[in-house]
PDB file of N, CA, C and O in Angstrom:
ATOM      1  N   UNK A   1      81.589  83.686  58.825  1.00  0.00           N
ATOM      2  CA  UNK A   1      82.008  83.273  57.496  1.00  0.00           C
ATOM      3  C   UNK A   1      80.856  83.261  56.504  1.00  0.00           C
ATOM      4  O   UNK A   1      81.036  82.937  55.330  1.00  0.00           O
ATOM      5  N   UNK A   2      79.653  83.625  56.996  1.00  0.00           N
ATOM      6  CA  UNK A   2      78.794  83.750  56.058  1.00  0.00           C
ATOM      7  C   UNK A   2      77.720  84.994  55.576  1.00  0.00           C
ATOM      8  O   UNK A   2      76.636  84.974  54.992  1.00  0.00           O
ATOM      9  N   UNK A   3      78.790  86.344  56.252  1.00  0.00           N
ATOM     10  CA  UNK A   3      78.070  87.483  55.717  1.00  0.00           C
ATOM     11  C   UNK A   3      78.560  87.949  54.525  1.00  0.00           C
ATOM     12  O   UNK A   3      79.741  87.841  54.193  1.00  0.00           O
ATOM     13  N   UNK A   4      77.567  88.545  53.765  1.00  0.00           N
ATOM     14  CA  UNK A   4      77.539  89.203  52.501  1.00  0.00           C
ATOM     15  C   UNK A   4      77.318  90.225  52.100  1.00  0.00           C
ATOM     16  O   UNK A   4      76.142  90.512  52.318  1.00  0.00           O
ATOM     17  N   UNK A   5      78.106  91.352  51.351  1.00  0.00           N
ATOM     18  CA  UNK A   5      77.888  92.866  51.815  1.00  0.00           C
ATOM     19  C   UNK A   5      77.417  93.050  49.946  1.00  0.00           C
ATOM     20  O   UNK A   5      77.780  92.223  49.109  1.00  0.00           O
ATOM     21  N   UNK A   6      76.723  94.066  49.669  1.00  0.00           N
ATOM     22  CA  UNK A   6      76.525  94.223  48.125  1.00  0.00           C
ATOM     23  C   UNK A   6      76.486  95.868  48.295  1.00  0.00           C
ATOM     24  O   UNK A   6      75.857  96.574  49.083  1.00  0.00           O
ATOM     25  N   UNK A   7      77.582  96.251  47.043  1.00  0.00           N
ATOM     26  CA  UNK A   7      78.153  97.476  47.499  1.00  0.00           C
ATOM     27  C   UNK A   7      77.454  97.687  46.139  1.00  0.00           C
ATOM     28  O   UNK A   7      77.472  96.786  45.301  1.00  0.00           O
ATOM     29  N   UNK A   8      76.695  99.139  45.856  1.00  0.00           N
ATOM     30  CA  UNK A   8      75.610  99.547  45.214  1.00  0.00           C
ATOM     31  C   UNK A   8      76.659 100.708  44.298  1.00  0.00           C
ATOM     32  O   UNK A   8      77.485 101.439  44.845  1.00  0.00           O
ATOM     33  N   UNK A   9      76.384 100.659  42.770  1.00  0.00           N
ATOM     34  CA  UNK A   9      77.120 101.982  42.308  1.00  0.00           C
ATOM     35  C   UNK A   9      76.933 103.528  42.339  1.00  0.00           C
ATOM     36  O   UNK A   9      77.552 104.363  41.679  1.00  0.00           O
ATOM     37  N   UNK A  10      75.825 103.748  43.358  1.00  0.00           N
ATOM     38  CA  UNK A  10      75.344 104.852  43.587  1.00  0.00           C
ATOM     39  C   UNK A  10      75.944 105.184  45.378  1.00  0.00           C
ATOM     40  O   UNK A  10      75.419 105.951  46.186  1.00  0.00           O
ATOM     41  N   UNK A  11      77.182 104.313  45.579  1.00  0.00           N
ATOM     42  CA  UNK A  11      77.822 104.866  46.956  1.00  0.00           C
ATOM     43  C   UNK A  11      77.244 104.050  48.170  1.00  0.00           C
ATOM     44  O   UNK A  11      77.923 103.852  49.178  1.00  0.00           O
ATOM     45  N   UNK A  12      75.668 103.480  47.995  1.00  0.00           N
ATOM     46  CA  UNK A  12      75.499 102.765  49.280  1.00  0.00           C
ATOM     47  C   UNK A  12      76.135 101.445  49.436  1.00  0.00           C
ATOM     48  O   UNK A  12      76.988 101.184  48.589  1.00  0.00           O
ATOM     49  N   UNK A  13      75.899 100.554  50.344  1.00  0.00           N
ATOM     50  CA  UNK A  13      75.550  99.531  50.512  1.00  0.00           C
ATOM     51  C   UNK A  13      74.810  98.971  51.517  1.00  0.00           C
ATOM     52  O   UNK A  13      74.395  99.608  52.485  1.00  0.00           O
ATOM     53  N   UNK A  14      74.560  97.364  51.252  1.00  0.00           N
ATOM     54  CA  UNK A  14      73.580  96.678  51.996  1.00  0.00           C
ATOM     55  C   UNK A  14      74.672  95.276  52.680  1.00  0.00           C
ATOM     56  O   UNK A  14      75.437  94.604  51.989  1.00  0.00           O
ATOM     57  N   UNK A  15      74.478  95.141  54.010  1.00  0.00           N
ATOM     58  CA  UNK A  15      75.370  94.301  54.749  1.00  0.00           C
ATOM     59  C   UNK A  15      74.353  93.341  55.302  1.00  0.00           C
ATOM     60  O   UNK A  15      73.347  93.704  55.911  1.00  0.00           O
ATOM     61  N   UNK A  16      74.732  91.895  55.013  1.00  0.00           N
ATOM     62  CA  UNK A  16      74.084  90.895  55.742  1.00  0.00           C
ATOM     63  C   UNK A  16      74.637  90.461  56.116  1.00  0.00           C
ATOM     64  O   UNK A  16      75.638  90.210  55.445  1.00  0.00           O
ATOM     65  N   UNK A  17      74.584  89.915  57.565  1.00  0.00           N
ATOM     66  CA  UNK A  17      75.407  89.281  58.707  1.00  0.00           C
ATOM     67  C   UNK A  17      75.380  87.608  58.325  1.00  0.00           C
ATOM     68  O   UNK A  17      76.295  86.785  58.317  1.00  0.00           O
ATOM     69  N   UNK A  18      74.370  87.517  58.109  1.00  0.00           N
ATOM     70  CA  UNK A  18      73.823  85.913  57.562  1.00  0.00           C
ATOM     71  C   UNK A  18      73.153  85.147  58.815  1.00  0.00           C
ATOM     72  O   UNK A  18      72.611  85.753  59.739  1.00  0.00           O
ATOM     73  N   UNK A  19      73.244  83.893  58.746  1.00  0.00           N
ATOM     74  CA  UNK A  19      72.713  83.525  59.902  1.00  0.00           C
ATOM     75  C   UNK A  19      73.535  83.070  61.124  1.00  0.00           C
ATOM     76  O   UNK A  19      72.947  82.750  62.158  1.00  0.00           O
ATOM     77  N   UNK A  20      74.688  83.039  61.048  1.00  0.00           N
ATOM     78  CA  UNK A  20      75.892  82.579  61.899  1.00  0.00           C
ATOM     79  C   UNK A  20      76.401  84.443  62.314  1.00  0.00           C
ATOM     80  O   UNK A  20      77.029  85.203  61.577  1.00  0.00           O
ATOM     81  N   UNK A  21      75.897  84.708  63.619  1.00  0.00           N
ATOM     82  CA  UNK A  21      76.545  85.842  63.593  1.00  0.00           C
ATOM     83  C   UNK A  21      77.700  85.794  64.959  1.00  0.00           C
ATOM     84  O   UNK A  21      77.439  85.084  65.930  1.00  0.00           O
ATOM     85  N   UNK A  22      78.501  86.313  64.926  1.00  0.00           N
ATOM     86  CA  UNK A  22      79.887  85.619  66.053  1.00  0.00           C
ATOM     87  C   UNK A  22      79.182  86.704  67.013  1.00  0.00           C
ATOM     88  O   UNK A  22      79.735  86.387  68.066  1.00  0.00           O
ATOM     89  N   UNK A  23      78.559  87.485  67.261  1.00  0.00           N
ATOM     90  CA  UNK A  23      79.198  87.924  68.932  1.00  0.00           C
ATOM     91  C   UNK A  23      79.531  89.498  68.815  1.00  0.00           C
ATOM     92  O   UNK A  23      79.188  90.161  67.836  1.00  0.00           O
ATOM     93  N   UNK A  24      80.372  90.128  70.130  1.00  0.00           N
ATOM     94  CA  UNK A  24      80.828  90.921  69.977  1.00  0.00           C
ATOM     95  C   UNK A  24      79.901  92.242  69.013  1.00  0.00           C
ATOM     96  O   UNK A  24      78.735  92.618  69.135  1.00  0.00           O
ATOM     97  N   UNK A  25      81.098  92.736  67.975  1.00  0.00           N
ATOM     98  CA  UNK A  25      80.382  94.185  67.333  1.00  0.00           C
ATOM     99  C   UNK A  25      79.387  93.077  66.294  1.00  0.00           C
ATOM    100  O   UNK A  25      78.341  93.641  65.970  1.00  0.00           O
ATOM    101  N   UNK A  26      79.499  91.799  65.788  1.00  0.00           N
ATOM    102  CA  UNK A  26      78.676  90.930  64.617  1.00  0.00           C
ATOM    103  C   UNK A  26      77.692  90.447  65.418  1.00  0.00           C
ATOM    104  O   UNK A  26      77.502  89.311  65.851  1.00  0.00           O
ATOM    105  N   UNK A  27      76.882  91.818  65.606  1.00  0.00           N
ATOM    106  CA  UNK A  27      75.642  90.962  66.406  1.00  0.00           C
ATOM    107  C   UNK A  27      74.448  91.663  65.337  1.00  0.00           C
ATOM    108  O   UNK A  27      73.279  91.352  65.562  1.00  0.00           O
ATOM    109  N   UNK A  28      74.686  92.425  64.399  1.00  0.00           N
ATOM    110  CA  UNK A  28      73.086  92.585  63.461  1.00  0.00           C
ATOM    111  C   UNK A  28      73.523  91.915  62.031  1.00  0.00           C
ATOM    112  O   UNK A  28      74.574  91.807  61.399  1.00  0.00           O
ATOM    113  N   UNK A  29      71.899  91.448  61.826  1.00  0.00           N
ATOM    114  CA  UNK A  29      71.944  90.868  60.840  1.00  0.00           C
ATOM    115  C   UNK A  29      72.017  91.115  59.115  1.00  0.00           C
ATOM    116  O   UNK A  29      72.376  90.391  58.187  1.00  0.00           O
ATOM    117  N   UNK A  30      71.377  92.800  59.215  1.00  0.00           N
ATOM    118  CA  UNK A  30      71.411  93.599  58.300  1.00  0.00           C
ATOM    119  C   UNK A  30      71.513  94.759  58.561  1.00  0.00           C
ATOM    120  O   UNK A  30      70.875  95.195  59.519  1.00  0.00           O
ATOM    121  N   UNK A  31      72.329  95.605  57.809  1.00  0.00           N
ATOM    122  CA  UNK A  31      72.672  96.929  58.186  1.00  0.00           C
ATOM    123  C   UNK A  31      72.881  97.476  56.573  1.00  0.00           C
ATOM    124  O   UNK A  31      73.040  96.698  55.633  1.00  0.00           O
ATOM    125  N   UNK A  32      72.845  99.208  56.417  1.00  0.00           N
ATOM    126  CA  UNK A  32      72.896  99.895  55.435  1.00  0.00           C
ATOM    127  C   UNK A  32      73.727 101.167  55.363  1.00  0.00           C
ATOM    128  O   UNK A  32      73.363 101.951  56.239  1.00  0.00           O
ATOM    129  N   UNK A  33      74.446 101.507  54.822  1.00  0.00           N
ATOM    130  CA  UNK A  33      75.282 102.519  54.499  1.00  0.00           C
ATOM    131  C   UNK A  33      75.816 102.945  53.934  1.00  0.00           C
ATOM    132  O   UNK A  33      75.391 102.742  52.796  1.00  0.00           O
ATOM    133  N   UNK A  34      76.955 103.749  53.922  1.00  0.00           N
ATOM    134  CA  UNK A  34      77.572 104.539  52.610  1.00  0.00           C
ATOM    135  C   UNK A  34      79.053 103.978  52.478  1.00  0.00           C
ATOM    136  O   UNK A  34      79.778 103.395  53.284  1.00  0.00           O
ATOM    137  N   UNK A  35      79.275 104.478  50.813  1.00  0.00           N
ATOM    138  CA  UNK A  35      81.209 103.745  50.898  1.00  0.00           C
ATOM    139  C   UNK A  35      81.435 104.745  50.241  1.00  0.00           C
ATOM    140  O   UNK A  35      80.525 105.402  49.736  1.00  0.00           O
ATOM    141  N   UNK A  36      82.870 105.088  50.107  1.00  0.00           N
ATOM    142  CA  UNK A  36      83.289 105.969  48.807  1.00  0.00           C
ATOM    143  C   UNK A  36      84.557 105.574  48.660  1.00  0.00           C
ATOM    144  O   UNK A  36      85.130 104.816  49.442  1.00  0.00           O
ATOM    145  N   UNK A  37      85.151 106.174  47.442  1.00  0.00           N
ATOM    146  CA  UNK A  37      86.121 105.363  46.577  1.00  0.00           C
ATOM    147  C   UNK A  37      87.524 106.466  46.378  1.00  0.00           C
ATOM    148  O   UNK A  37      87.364 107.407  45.601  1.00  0.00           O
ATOM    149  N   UNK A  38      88.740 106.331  47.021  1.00  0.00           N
ATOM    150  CA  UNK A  38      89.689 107.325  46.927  1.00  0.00           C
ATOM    151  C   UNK A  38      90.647 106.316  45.919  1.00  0.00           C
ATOM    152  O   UNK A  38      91.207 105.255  46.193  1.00  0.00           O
ATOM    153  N   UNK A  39      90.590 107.220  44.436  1.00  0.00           N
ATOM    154  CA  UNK A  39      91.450 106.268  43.840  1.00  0.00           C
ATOM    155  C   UNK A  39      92.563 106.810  43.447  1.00  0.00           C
ATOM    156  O   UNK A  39      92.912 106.268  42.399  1.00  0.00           O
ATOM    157  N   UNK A  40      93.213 107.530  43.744  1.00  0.00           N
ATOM    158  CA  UNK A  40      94.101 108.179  43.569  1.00  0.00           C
ATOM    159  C   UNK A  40      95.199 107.652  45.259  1.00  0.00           C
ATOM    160  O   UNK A  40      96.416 107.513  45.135  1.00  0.00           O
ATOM    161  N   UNK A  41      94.682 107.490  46.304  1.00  0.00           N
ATOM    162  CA  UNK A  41      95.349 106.729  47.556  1.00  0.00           C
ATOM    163  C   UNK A  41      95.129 105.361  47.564  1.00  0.00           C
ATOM    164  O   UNK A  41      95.706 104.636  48.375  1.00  0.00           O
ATOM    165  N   UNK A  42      93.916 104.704  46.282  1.00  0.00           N
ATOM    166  CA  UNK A  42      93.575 103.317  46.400  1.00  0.00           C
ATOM    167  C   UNK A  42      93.287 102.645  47.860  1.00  0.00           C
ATOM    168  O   UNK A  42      93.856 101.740  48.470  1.00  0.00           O
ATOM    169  N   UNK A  43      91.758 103.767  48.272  1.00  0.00           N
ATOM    170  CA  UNK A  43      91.284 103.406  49.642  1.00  0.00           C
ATOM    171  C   UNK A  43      89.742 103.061  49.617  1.00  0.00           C
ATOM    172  O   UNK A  43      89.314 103.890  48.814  1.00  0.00           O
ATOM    173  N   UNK A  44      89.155 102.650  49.848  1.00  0.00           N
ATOM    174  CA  UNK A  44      87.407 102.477  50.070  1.00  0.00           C
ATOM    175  C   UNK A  44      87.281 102.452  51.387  1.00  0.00           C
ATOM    176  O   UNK A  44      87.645 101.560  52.153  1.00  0.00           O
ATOM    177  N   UNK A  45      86.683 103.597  51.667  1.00  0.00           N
ATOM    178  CA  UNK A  45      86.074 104.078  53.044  1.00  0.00           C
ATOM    179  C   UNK A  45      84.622 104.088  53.323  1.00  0.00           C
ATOM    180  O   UNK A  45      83.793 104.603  52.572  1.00  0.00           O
ATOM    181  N   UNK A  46      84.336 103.456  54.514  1.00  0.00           N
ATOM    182  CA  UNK A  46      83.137 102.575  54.562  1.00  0.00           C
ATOM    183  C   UNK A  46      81.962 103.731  55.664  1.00  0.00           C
ATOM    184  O   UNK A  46      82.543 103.974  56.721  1.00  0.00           O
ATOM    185  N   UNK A  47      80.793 104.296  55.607  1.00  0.00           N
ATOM    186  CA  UNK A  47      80.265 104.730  56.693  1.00  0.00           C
ATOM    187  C   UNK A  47      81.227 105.978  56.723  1.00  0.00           C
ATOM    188  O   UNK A  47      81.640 106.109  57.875  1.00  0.00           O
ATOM    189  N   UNK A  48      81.735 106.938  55.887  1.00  0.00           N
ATOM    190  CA  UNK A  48      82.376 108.382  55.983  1.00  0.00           C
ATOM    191  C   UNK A  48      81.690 109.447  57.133  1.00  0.00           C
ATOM    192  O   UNK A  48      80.569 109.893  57.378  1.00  0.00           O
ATOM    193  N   UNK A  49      82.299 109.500  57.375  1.00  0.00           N
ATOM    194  CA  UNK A  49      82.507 110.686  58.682  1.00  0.00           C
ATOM    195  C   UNK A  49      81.517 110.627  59.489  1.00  0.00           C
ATOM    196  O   UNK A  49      80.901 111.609  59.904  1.00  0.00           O
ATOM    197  N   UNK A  50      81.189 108.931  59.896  1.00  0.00           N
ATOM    198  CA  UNK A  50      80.366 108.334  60.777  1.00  0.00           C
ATOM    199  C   UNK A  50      81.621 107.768  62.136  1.00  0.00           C
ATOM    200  O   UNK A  50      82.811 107.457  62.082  1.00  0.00           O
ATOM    201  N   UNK A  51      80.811 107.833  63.043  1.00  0.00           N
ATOM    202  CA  UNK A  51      81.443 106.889  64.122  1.00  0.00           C
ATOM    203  C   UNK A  51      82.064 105.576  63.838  1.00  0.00           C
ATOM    204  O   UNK A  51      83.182 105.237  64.227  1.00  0.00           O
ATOM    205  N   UNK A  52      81.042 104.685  62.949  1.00  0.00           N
ATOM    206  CA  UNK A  52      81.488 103.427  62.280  1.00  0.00           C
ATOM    207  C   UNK A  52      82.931 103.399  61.365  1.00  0.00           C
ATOM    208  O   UNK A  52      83.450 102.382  60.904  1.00  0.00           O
ATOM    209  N   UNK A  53      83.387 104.670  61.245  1.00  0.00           N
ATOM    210  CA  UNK A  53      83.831 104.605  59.732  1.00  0.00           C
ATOM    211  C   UNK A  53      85.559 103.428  59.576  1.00  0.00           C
ATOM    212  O   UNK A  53      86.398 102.945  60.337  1.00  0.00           O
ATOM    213  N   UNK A  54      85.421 103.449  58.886  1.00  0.00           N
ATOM    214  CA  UNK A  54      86.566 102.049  58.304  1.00  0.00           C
ATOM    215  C   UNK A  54      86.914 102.565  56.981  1.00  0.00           C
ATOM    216  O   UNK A  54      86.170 102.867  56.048  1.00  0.00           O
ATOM    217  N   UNK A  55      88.365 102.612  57.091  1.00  0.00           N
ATOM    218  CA  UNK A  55      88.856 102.634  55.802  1.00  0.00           C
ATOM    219  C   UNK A  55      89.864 101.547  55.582  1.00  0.00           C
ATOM    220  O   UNK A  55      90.584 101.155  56.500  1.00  0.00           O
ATOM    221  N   UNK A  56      89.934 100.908  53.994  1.00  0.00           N
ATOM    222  CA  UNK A  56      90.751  99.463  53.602  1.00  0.00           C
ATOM    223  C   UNK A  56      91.369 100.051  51.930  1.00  0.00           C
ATOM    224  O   UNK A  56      91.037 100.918  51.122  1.00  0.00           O
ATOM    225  N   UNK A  57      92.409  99.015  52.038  1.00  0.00           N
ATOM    226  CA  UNK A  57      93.460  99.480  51.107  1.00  0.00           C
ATOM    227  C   UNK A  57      92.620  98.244  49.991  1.00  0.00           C
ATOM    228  O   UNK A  57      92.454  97.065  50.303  1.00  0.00           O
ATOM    229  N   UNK A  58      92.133  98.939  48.536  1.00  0.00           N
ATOM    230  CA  UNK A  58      92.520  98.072  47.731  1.00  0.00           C
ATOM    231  C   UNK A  58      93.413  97.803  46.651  1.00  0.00           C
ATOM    232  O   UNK A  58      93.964  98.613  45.906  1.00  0.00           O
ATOM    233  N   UNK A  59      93.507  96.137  46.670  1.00  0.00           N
ATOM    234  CA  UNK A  59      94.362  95.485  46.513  1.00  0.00           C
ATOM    235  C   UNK A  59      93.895  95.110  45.028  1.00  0.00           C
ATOM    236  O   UNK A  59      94.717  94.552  44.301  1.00  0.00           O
ATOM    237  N   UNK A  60      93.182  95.267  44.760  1.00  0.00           N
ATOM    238  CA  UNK A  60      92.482  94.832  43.054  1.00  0.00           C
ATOM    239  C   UNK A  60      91.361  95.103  43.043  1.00  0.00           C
ATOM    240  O   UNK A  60      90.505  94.684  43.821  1.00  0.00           O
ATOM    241  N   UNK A  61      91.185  96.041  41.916  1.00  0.00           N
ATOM    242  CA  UNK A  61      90.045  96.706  41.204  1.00  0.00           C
ATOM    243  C   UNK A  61      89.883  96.304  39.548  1.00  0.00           C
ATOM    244  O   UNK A  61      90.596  96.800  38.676  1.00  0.00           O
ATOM    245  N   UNK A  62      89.103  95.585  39.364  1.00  0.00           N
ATOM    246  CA  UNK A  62      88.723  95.435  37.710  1.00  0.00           C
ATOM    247  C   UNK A  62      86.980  95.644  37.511  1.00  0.00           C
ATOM    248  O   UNK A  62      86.251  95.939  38.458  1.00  0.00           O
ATOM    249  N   UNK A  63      86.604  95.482  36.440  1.00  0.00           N
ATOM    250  CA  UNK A  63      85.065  95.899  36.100  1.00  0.00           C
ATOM    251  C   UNK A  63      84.860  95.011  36.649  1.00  0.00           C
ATOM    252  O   UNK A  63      85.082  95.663  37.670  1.00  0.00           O
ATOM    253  N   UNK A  64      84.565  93.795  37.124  1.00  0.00           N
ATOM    254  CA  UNK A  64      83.913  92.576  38.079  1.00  0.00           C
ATOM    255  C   UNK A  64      84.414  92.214  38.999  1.00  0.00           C
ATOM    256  O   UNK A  64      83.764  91.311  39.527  1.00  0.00           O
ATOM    257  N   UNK A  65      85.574  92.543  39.666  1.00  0.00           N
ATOM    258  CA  UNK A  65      85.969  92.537  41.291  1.00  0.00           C
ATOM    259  C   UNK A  65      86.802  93.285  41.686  1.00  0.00           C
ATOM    260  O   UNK A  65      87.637  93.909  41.032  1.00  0.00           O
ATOM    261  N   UNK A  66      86.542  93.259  43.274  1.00  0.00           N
ATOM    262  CA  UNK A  66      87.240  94.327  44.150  1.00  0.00           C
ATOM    263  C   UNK A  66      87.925  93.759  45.474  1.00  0.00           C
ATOM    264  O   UNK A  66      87.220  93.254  46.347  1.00  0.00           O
ATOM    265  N   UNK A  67      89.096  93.836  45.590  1.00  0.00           N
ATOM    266  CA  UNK A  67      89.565  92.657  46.901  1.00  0.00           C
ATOM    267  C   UNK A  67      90.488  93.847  47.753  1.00  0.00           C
ATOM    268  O   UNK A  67      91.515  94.466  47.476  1.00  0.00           O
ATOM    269  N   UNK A  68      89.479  93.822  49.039  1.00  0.00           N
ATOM    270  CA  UNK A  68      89.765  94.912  49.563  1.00  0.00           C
ATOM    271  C   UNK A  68      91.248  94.399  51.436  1.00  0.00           C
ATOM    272  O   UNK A  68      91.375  93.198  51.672  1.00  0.00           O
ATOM    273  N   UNK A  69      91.823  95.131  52.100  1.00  0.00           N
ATOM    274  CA  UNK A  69      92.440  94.600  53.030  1.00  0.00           C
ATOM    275  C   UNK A  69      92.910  95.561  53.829  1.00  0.00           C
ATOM    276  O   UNK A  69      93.598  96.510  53.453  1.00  0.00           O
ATOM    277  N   UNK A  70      92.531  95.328  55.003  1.00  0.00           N
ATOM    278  CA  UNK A  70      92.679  96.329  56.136  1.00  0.00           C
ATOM    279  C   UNK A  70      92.395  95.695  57.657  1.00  0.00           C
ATOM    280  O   UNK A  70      92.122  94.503  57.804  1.00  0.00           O
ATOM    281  N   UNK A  71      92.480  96.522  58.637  1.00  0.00           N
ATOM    282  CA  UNK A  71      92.183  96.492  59.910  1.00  0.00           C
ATOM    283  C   UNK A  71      90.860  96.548  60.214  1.00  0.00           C
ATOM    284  O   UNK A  71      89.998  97.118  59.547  1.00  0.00           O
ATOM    285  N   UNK A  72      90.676  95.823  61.441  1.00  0.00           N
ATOM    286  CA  UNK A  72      89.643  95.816  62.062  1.00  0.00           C
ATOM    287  C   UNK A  72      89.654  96.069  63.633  1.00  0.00           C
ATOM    288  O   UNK A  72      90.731  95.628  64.035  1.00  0.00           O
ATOM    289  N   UNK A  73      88.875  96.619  64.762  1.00  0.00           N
ATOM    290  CA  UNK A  73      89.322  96.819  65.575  1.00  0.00           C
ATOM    291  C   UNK A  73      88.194  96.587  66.713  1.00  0.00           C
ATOM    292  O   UNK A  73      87.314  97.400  66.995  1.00  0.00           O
ATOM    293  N   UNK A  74      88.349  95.588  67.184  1.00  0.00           N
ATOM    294  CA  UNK A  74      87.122  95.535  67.951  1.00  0.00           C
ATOM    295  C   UNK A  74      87.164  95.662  69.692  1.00  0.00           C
ATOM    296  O   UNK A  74      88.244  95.585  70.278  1.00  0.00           O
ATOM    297  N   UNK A  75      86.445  95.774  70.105  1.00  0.00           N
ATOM    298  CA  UNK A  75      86.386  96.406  71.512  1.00  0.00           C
ATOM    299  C   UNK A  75      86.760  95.657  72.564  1.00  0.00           C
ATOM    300  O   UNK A  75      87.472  95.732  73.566  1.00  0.00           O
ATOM    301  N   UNK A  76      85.872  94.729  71.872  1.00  0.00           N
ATOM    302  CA  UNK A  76      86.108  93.077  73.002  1.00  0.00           C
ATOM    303  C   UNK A  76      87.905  92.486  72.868  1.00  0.00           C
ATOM    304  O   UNK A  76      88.865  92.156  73.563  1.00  0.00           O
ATOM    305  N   UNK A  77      87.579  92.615  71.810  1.00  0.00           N
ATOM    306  CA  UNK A  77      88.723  91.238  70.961  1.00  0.00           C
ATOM    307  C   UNK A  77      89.845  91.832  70.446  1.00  0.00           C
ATOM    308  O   UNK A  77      90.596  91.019  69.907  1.00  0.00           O
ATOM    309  N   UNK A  78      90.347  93.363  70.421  1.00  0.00           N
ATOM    310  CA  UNK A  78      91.604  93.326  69.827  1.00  0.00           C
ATOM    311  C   UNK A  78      91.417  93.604  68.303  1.00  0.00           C
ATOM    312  O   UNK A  78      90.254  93.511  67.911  1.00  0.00           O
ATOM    313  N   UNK A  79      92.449  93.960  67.292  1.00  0.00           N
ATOM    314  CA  UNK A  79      92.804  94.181  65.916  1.00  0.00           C
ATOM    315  C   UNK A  79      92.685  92.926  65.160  1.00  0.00           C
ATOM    316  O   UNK A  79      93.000  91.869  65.706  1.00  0.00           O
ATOM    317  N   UNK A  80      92.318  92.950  64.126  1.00  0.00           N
ATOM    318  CA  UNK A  80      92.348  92.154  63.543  1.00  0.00           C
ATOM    319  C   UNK A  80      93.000  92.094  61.903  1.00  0.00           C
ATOM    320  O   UNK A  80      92.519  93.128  61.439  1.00  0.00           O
ATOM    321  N   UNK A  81      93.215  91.929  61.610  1.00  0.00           N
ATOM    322  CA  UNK A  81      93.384  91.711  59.865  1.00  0.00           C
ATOM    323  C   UNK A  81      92.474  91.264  58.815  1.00  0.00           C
ATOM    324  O   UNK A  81      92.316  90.045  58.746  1.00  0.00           O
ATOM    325  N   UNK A  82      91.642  92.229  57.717  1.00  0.00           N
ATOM    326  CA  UNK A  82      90.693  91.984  57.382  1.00  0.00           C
ATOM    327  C   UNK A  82      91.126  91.578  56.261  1.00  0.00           C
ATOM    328  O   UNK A  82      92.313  91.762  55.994  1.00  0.00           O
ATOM    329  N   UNK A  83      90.109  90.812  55.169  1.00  0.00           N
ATOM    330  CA  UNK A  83      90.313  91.243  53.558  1.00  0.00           C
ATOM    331  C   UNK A  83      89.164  90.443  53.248  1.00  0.00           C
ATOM    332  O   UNK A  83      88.838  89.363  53.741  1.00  0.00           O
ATOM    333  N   UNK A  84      88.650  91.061  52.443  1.00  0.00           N
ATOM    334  CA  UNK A  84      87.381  91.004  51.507  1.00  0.00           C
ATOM    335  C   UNK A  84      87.493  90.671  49.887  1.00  0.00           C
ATOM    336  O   UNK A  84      88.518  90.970  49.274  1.00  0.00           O
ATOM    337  N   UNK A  85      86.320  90.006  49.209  1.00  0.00           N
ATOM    338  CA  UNK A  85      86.835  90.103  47.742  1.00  0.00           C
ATOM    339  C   UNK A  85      85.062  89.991  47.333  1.00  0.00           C
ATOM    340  O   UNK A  85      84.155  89.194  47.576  1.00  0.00           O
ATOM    341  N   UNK A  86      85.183  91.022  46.734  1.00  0.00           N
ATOM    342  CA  UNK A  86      83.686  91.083  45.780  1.00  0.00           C
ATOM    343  C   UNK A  86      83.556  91.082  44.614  1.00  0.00           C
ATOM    344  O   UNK A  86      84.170  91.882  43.909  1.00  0.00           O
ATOM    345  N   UNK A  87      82.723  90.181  44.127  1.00  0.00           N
ATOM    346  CA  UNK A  87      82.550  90.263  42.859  1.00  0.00           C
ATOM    347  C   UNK A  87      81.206  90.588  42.248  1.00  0.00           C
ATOM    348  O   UNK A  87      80.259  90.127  42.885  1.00  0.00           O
ATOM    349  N   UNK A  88      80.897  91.295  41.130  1.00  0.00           N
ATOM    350  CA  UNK A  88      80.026  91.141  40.259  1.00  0.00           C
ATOM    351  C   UNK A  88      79.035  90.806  40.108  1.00  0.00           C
ATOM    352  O   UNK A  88      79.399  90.485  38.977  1.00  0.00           O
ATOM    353  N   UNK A  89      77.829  90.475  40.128  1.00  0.00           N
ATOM    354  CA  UNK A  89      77.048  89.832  39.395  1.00  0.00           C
ATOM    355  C   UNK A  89      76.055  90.441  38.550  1.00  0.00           C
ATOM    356  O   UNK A  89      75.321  89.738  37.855  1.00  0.00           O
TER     357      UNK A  89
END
């Protein structure tokens, strides 16, 4: 509950796990990568045509936030139900 991802307007981003990391695939604390933006299917796909890759439906896009919701799928643990909300600063 206390990682923080800052998604960069040049396509990267930067992921911090924080200091509470659960286990399982949330075992680094910082990680870096790519996103891109399908807005015409209203998708943000995370790590493209990587092994990692994740794609999430968003749910609201304005100039200061983005609230994203999708699956998660982890190895150990089963599917999960994600959703995210970023804002601005």
């Amino acid at each position: 509950l206390d990682d923080s991802m800052v998604l960069s307007s040049d396509g990267t981003y930067q992921y911090d796990g924080g200091d509470q990391l659960c286990g399982a695939e949330d075992d680094t604390v910082a990680k870096v990568g790519a996103w891109e933006f399908n807005a015409e299917n209203a998708v943000m796909t995370f790590d493209p045509g990587m092994e990692s890759e994740v794609s999430v439906n968003i749910i609201t896009l304005d100039e200061s936030t983005v609230v994203l919701s999708g699956q998660y799928v982890s190895e150990l643990f089963g599917t999960f139900e994600i959703m995210g909300s970023y804002s601005s600063n």
